[in-house]
ZAMARGU-4260 file (C-alpha; in steps of 0.2 Angstrom, whole numbers, plus 5000, padded with zeros to 4 digits):
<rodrens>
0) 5368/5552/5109 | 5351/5549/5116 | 5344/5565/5126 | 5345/5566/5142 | 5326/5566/5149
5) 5333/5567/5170 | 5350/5575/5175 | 5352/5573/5195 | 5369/5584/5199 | 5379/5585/5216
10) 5364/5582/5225 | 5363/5584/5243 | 5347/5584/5256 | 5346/5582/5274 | 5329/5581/5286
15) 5327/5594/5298 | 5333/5583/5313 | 5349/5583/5303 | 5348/5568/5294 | 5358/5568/5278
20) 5350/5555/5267 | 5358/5561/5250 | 5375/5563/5249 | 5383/5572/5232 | 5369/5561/5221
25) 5374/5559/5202 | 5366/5552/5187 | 5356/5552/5171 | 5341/5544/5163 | 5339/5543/5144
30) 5323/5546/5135 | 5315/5527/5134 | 5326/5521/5146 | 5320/5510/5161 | 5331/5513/5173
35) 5332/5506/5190 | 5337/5513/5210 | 5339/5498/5221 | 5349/5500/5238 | 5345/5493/5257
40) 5335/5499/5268 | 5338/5517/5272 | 5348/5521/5257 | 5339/5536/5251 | 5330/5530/5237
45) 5313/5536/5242 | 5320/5551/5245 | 5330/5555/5229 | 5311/5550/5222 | 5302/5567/5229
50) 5317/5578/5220 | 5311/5572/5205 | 5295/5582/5205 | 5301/5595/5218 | 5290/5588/5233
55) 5308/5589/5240 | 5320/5604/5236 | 5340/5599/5242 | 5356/5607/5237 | 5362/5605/5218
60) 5354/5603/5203 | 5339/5593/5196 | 5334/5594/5178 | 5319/5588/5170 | 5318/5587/5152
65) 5333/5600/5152 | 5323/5612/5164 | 5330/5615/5178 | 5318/5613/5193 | 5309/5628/5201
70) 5297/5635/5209 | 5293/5645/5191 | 5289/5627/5182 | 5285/5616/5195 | 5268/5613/5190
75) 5272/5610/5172 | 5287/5598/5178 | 5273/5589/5190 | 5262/5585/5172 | 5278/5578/5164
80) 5283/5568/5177 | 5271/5556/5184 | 5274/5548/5204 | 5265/5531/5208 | 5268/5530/5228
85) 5272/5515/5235 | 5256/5514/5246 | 5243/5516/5236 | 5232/5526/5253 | 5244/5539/5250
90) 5235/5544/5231 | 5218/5539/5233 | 5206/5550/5245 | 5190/5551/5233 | 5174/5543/5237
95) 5175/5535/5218 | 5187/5528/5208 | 5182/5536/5194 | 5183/5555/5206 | 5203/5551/5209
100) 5207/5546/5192 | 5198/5561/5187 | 5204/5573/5198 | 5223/5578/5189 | 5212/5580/5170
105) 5198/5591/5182 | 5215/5602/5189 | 5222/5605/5171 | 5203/5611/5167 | 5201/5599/5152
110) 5183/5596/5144 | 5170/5586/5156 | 5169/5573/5137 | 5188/5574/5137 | 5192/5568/5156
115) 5175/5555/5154 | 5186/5548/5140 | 5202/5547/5149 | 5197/5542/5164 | 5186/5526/5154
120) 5202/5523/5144 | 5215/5520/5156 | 5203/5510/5167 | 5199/5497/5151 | 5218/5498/5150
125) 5223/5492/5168 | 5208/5479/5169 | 5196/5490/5178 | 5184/5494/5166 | 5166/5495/5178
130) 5177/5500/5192 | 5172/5520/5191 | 5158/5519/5204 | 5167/5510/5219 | 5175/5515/5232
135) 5194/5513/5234 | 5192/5509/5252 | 5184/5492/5247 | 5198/5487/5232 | 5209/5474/5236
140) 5227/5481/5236 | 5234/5475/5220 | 5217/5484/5211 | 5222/5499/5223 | 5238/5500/5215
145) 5231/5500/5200 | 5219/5514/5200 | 5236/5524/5207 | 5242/5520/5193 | 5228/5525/5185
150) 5229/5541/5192 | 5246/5545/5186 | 5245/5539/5167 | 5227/5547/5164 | 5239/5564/5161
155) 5250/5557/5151 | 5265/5561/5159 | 5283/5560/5148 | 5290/5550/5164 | 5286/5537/5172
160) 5292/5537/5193 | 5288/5520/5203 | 5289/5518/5222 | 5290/5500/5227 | 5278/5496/5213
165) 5278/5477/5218 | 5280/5478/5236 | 5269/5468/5246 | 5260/5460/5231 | 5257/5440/5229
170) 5268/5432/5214 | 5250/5430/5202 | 5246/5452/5206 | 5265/5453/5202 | 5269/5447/5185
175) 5250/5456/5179 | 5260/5471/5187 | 5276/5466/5178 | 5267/5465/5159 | 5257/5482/5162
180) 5274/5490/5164 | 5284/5483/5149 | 5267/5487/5139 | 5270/5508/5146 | 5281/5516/5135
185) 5289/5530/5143 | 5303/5532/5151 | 5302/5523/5168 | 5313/5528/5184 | 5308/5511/5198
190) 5314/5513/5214 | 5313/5494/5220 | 5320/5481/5230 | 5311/5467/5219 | 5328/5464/5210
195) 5320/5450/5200 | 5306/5465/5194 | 5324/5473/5189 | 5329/5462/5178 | 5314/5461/5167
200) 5310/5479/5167 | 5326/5489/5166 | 5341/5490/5155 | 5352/5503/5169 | 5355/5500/5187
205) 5360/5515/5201 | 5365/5503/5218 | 5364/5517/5231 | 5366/5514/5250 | 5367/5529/5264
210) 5362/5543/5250 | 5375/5541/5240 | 5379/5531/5222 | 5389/5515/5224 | 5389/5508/5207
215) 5379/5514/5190 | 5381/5502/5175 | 5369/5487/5164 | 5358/5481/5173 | 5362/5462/5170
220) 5382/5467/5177 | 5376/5475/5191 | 5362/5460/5197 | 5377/5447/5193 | 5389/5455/5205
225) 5384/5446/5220 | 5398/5452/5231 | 5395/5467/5226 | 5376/5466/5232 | 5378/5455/5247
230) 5390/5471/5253 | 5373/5480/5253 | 5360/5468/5259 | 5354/5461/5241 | 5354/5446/5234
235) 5356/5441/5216 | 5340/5438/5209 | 5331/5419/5209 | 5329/5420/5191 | 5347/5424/5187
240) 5350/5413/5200 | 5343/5399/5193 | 5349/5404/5175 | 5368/5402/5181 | 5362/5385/5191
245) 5353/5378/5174 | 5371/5381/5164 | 5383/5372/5178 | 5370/5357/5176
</rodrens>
């Protein structure tokens, strides 16, 4: 049985003006998995996102690499799971790249040589060596999201939480975006509603809609269904679209 990196159990959260926007939430994520969240508009997605890392604290139970999340472990939850938002504004807020890519090694007091290396690694990784002098304000959006990312992977996290990572993005930036993510190793959790980034990237589909789990099952069943998605405000993907079209010719 393959461990259990994520255990979300019976949970609930509501917003102060009373909003309930999770709704007895339960599911799993295996370590390697790729597992997706996709749902309309509203459905809570984000939300369930900031229980992962304990930005948000509901009612129930949210495990982490079978800890249970506190206030106790919070920071060594935090370096295990890495969060890439889904603008990339909300991460960056140094005057250099190479500051905010720098700044999570800085705040775990690692080597000056050590974070140099790092932070000069990841950025050869995502396409960006020569980037470490300029200033985020003046990147183009996909080469924002990118040095997010960047900001995430230079701690090595065990997990991997995206936010909308495509959203936005012309179809050239996405399919770059689409490789560097199959290349990433770890266990990935995509909150999306790019279903066609779904079925290249994940092997486990969670449909969710007003905070609560519809339907859990493989991600190619759950992208098929297109009744089942229409009753949501999805649509099957193009490219399984045009898969089923290419085999009725």
């Amino acid at each position: 049985m393959n461990e259990r990196v994520i255990e979300v159990e019976n949970l609930n959260f509501s917003y102060p003006d009373k909003t309930i926007a999770l709704r007895n939430m339960n599911f799993s994520v295996s370590r390697g998995e790729s597992l997706a969240i996709i749902g309309p508009n509203g459905a809570g997605k984000s939300t369930l996102l900031l229980h992962l890392n304990g930005v948000l604290r509901g009612e129930g139970t949210v495990r982490v690499l079978g800890e249970k999340i506190s206030k106790e472990n919070l920071k060594r939850i935090r370096e295990k799971v890495g969060m890439v938002f889904q603008d990339p504004n909300d991460q960056l807020f140094m005057p250099t790249v190479f500051d905010d890519v720098a700044f999570g090694p800085l705040n775990l007091y690692l080597e000056r040589e050590e974070i140099e290396k790092r932070v000069d690694s990841i950025l050869k990784e995502l396409g960006l060596e020569g980037y470490g002098k300029k200033s985020p304000s003046h990147l183009s959006l996909g080469e924002k999201k990118k040095v997010s990312l960047a900001t995430v992977l230079v701690l090595e996290p065990e997990i991997l939480v995206l936010d909308e990572p495509t959203i936005s993005l012309d179809p050239g930036t996405k399919r770059i975006f689409i490789d560097i993510y199959k290349d990433i190793k770890k266990t990935k959790l995509i909150a999306t509603h790019d279903l066609d980034l779904v079925s290249q990237l994940c092997s486990i589909v969670v449909l969710m809609d007003k905070g609560t789990v519809i339907a859990e099952g493989a991600c190619r069943d759950i992208l098929r269904n297109k009744k089942l998605l229409e009753d949501h405000s999805l649509e099957v993907p193009a490219s399984l679209a045009l898969n089923r079209l290419k085999r009725q010719e």
